[in-house]
Backbone bond lengths (Angstrom), bond angles and torsions (degrees), N, CA, C in turn:
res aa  C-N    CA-C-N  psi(-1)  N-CA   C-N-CA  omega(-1)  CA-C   N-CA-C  phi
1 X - - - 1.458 - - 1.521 108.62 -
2 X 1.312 116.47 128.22 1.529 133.92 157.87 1.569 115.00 -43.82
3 X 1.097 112.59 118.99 1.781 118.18 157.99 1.677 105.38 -41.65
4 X 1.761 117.76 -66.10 1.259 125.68 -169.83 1.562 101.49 -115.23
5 X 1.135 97.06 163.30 2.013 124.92 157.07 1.440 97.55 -125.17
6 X 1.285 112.25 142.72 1.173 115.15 160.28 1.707 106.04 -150.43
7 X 1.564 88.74 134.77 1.884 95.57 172.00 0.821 109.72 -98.43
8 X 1.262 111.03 160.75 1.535 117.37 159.35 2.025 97.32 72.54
9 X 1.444 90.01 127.24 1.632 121.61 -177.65 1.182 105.67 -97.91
10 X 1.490 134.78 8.81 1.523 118.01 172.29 1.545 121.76 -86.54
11 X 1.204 120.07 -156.92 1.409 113.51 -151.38 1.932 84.23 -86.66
12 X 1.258 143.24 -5.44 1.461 119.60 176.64 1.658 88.39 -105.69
13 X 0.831 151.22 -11.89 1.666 137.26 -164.08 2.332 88.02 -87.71
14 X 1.607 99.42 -50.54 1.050 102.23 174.53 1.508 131.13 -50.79
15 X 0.835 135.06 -82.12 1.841 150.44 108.77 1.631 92.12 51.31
16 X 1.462 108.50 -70.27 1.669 124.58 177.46 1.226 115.68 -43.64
17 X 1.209 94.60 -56.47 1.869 113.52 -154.61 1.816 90.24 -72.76
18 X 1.762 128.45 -36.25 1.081 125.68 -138.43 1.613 90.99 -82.87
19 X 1.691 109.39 -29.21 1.685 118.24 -153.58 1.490 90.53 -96.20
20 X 1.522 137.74 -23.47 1.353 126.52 -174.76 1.738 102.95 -97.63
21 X 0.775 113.02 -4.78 1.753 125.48 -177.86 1.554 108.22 -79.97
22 X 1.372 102.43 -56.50 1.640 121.34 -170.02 1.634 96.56 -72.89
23 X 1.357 115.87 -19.97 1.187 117.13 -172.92 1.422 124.58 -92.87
24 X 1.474 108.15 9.43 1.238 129.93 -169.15 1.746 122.37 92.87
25 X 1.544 114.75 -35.03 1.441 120.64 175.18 1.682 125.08 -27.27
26 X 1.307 94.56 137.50 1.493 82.05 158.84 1.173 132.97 -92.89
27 X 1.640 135.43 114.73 1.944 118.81 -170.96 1.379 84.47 -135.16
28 X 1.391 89.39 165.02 1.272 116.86 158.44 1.508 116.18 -123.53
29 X 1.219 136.74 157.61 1.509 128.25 137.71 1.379 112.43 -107.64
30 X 1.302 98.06 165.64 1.365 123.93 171.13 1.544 119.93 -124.94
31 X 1.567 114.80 125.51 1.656 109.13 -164.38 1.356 88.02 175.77
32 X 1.428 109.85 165.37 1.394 104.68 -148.21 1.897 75.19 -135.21
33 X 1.445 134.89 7.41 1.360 133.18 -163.91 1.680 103.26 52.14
34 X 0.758 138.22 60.55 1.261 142.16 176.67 1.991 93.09 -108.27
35 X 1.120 138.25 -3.49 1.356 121.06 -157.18 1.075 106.76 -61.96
36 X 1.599 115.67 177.00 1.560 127.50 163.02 1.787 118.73 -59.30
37 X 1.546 105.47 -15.73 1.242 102.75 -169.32 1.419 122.12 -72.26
38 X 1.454 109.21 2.27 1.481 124.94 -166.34 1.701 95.92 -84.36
39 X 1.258 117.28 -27.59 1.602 111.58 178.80 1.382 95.59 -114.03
40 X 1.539 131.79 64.82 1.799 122.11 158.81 1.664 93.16 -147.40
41 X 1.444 83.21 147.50 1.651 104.12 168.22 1.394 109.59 -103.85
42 X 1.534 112.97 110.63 1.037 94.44 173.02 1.748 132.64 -99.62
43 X 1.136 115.69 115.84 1.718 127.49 167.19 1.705 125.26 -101.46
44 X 0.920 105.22 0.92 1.804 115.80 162.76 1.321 109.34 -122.32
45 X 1.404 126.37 51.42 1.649 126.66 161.02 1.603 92.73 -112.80
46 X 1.496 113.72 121.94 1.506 111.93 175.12 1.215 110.05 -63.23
47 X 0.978 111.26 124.04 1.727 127.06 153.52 1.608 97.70 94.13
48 X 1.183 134.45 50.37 1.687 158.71 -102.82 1.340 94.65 153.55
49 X 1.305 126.50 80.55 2.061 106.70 170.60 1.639 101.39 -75.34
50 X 1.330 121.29 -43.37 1.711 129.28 -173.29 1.226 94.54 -155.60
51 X 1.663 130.46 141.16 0.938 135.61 128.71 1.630 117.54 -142.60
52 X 1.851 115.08 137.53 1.210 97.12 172.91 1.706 125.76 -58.10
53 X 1.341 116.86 169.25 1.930 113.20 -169.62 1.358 98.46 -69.31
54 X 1.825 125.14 -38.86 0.983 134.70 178.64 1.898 123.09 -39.58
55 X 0.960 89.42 -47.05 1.751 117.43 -173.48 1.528 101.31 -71.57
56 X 1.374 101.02 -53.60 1.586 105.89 169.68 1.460 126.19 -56.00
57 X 1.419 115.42 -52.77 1.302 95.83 178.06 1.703 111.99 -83.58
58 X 1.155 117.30 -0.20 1.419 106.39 168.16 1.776 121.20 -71.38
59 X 1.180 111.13 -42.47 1.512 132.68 148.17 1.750 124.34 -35.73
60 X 1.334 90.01 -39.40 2.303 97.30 -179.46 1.391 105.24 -100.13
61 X 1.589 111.80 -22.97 1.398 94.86 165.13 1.506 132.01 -74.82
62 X 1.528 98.28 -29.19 1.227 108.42 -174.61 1.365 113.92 -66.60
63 X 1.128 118.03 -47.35 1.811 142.34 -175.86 1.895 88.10 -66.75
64 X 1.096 132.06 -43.06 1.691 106.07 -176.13 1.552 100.81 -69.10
65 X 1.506 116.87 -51.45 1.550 113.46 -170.57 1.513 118.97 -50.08
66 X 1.732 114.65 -36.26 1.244 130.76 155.87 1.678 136.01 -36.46
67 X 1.638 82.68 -35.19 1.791 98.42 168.51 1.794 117.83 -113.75
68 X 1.179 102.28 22.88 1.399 103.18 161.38 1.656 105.76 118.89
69 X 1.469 97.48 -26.95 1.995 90.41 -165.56 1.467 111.35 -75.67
70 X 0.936 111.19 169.91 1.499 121.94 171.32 1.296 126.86 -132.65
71 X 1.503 106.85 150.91 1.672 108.18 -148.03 1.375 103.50 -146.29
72 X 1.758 103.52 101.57 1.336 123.15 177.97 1.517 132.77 -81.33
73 X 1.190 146.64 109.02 1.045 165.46 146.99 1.251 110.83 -21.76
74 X 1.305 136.62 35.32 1.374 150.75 163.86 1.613 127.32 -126.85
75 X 1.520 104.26 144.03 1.518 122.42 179.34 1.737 101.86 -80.48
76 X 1.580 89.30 119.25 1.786 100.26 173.87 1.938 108.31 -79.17
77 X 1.341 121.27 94.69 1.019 120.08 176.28 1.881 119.66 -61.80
78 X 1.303 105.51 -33.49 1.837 93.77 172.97 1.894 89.87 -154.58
79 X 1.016 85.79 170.57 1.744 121.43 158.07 1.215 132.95 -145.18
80 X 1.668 105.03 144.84 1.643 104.89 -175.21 1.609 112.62 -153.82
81 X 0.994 95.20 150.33 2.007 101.00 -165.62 1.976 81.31 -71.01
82 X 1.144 83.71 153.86 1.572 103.42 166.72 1.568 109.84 -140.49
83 X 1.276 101.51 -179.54 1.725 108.58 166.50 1.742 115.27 -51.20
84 X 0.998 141.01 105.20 1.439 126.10 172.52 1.586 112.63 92.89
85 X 1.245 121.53 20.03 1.645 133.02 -170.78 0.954 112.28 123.57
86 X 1.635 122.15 -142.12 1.822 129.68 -158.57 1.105 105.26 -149.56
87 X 1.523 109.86 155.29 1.630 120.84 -171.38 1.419 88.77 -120.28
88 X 1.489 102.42 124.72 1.504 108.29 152.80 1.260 122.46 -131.97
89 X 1.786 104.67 125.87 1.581 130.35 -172.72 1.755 87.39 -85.77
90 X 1.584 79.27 146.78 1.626 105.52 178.36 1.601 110.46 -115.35
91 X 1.538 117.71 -170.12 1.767 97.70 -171.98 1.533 89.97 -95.67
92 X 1.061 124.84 169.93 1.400 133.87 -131.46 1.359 121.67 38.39
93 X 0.898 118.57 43.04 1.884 119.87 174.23 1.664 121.85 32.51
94 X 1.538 108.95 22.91 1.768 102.15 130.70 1.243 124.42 -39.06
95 X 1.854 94.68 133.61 1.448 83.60 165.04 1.685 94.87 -130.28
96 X 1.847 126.62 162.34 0.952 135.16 160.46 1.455 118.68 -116.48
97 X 1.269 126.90 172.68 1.555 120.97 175.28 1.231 108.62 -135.92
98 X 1.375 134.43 130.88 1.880 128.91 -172.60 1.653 82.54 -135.93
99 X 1.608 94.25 158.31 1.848 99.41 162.43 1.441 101.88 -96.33
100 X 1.022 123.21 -3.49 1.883 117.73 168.14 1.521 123.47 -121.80
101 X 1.104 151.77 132.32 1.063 151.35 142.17 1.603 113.96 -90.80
102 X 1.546 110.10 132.46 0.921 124.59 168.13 1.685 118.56 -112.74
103 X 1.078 112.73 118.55 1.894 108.35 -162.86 1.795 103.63 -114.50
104 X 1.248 96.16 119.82 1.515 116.08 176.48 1.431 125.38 -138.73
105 X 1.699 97.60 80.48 1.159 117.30 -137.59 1.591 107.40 -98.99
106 X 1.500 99.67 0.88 1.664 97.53 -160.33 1.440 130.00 81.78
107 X 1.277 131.23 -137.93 1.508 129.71 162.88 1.393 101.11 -86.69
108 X 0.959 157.22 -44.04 1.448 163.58 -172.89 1.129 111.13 -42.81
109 X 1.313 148.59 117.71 1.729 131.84 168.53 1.452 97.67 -144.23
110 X 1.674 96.08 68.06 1.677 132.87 160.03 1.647 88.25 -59.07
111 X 1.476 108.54 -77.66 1.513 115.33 -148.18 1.728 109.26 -58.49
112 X 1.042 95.09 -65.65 1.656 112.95 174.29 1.466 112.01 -48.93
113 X 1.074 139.72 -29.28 2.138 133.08 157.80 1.591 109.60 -64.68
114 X 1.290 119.12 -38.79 1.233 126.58 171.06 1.977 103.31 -54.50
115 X 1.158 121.48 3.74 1.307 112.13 -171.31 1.085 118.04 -128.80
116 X 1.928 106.16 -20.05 1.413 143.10 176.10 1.696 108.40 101.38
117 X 0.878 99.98 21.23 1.802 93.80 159.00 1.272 113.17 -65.72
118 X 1.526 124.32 135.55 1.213 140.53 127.30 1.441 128.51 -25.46
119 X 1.110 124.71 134.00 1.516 134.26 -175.40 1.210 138.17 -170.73
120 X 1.096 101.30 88.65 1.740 117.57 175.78 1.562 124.96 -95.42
121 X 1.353 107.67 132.44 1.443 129.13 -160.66 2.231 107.17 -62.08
122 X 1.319 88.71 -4.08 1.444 100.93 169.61 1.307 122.30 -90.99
123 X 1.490 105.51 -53.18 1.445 122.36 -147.53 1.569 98.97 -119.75
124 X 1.237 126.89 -18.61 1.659 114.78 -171.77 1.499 128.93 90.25
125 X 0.947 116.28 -143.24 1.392 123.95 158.47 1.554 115.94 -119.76
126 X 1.495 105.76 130.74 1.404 89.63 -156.57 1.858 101.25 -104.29
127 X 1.300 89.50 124.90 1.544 111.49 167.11 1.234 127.42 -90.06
128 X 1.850 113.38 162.68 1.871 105.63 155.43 1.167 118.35 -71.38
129 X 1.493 118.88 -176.15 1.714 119.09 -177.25 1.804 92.54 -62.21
130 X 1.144 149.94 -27.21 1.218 146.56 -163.70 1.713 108.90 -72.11
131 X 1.321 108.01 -31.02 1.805 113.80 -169.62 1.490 93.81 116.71
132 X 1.854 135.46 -42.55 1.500 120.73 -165.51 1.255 103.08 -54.70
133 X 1.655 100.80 135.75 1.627 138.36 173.42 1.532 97.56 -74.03
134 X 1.501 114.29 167.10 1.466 110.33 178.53 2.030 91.60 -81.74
135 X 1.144 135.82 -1.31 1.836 118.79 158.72 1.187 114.99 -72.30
136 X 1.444 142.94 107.99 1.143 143.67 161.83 1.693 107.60 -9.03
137 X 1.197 127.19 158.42 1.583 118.93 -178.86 1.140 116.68 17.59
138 X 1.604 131.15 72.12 0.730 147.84 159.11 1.429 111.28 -139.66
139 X 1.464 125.30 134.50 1.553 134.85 157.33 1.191 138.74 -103.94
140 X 1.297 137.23 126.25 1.246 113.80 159.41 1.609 108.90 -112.41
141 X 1.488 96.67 165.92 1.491 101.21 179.21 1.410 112.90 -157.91
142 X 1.451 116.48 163.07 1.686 111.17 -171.53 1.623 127.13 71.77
143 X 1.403 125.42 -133.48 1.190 121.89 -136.98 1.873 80.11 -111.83
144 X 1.558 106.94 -0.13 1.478 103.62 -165.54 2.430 86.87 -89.76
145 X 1.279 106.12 -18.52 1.268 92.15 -171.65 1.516 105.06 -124.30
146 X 1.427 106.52 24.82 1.390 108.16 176.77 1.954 106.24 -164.74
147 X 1.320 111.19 51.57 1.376 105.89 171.35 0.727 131.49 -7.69
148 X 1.782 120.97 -88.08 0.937 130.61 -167.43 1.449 126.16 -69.24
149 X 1.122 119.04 -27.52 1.519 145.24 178.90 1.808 117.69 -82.02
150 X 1.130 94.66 -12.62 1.687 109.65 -160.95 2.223 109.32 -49.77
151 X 1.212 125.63 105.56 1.618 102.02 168.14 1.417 96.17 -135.70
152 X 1.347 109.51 -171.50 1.684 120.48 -171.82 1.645 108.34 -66.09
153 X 1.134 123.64 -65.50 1.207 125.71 168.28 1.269 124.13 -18.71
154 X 1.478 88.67 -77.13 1.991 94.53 177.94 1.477 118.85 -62.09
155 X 1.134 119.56 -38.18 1.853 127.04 169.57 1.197 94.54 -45.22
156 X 1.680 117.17 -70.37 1.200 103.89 -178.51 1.723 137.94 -36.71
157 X 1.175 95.55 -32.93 1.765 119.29 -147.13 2.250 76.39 -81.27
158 X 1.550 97.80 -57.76 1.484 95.00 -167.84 1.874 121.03 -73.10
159 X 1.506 98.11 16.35 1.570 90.31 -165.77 2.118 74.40 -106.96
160 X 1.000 143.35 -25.56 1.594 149.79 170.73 1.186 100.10 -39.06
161 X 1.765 101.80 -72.75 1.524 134.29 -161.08 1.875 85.79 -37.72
162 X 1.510 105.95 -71.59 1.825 116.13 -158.81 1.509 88.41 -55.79
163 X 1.237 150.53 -53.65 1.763 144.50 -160.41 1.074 93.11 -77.06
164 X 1.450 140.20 -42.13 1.498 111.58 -166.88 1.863 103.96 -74.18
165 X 1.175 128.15 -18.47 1.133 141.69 -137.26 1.424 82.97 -97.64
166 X 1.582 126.42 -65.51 1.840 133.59 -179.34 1.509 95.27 -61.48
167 X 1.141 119.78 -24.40 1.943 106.13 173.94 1.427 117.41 -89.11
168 X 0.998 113.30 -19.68 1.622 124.86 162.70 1.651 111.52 -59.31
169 X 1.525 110.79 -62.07 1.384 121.46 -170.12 1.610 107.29 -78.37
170 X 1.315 112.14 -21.95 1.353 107.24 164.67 1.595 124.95 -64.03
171 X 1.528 112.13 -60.60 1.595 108.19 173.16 1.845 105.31 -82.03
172 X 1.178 123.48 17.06 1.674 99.03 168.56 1.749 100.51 89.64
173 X 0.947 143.71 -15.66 1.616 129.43 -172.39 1.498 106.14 -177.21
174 X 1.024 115.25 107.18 1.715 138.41 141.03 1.412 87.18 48.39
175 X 1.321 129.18 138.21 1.410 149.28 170.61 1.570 101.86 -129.15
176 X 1.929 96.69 148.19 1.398 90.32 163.76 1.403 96.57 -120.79
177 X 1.798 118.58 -157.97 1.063 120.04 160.22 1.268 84.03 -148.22
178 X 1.611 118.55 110.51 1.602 118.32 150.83 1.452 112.94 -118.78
179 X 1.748 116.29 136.53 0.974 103.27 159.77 1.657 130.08 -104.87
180 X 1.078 121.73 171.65 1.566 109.02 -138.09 1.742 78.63 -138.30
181 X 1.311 116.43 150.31 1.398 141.06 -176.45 1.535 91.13 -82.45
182 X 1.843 92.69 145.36 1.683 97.65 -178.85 1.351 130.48 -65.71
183 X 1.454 138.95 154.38 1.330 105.04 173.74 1.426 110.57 -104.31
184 X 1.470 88.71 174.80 2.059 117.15 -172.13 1.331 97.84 129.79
C-alpha cells in the first residue's frame, strides 16, 4: 500500500507529491501531463521572472521524481474508500491502494463524486484551509476546490498546504518543511 495517490499532474497535485516525497512518503501520481499549464505564461510565480507552463511542468516533474515520487502516465478510471484508505483502478483494471488520496482534478470532479463529494460549478469542492474534503483522507486541491480563483501559484501553494497537513497527521504534531542553506 501507497502512503499517497495523487491525481492530477498540475502544479497542486505536483506541489503534494514534491513535499510528501522529500519527506520520505511513499506517492505516486497519476496524470497523463495533459494540464492547462501547457498554454500559460507564467509572470506572477514569485521568484519565476517568465517561464513558459510547458518548461514548468517539465522542471516539477522532474524535481518530484528526483525526490523519490513517482509519476505515472495513466488514466485513473474509479476510486473507492476501502478498509484503511482507497483503491484506485486505472484503465486496464490496475488496481493500487494509498491511505491518502489527494485529487487535483482540474474542473472535472469525475473522480471525487465517485466518493461523494459535493460540487458546484461555482464553488468547487469545499475544503479546510489545508485541502481536507469532508472524506477523511481525502484532498482536494487547485482549480478542483477553487474554480473560479484557480492559478499556478496558489495550486501550488494548496497542494503543500494538503502534504504538510498528511505529514502532520502522520507523526502526531505539526510538521514543517524548511530548507536550510548548506553548511561551511
Amino acid at each position: 500500500m501507497l502512503d499517497v495517490i495523487v491525481i492530477g499532474d498540475g502544479p497542486g497535485g505536483l506541489s503534494a507529491a514534491l513535499f510528501l516525497a522529500k519527506n520520505g512518503k511513499q506517492v505516486t501520481v497519476f496524470g497523463q501531463d495533459k494540464t492547462a499549464m501547457h498554454w500559460a505564461m507564467l509572470r506572477n510565480y514569485l521568484g519565476v521572472p517568465e517561464l513558459h507552463g510547458s518548461e514548468f511542468q517539465k522542471i516539477a516533474r522532474a524535481q518530484v521524481e528526483a525526490m523519490g515520487g513517482s509519476i505515472r502516465d495513466a488514466r485513473v478510471a474509479s476510486v473507492a474508500r476501502t478498509d484503511g484508505g482507497f483503491t484506485v483502478t486505472l484503465d486496464g483494471d490496475e488496481t493500487l491502494q494509498a491511505k491518502y488520496l489527494v485529487l487535483s482534478e482540474g474542473k472535472s470532479p469525475r473522480l471525487s463524486t465517485m466518493l461523494g463529494l459535493e460540487h458546484t460549478e461555482a464553488h468547487g469542492i469545499a475544503t479546510d484551509r489545508n485541502g481536507a474534503s469532508g472524506v477523511p483522507g481525502v484532498y482536494v486541491v487547485g482549480r478542483l476546490a477553487r474554480p473560479g480563483r484557480s492559478q499556478a501559484i496558489i495550486s501550488a501553494g494548496d497542494g503543500a498546504a494538503a502534504a504538510i497537513d498528511i505529514l502532520s497527521r502522520e507523526k502526531g504534531e505539526d510538521v514543517t518543511d524548511w530548507d536550510s542553506p548548506p553548511e561551511g
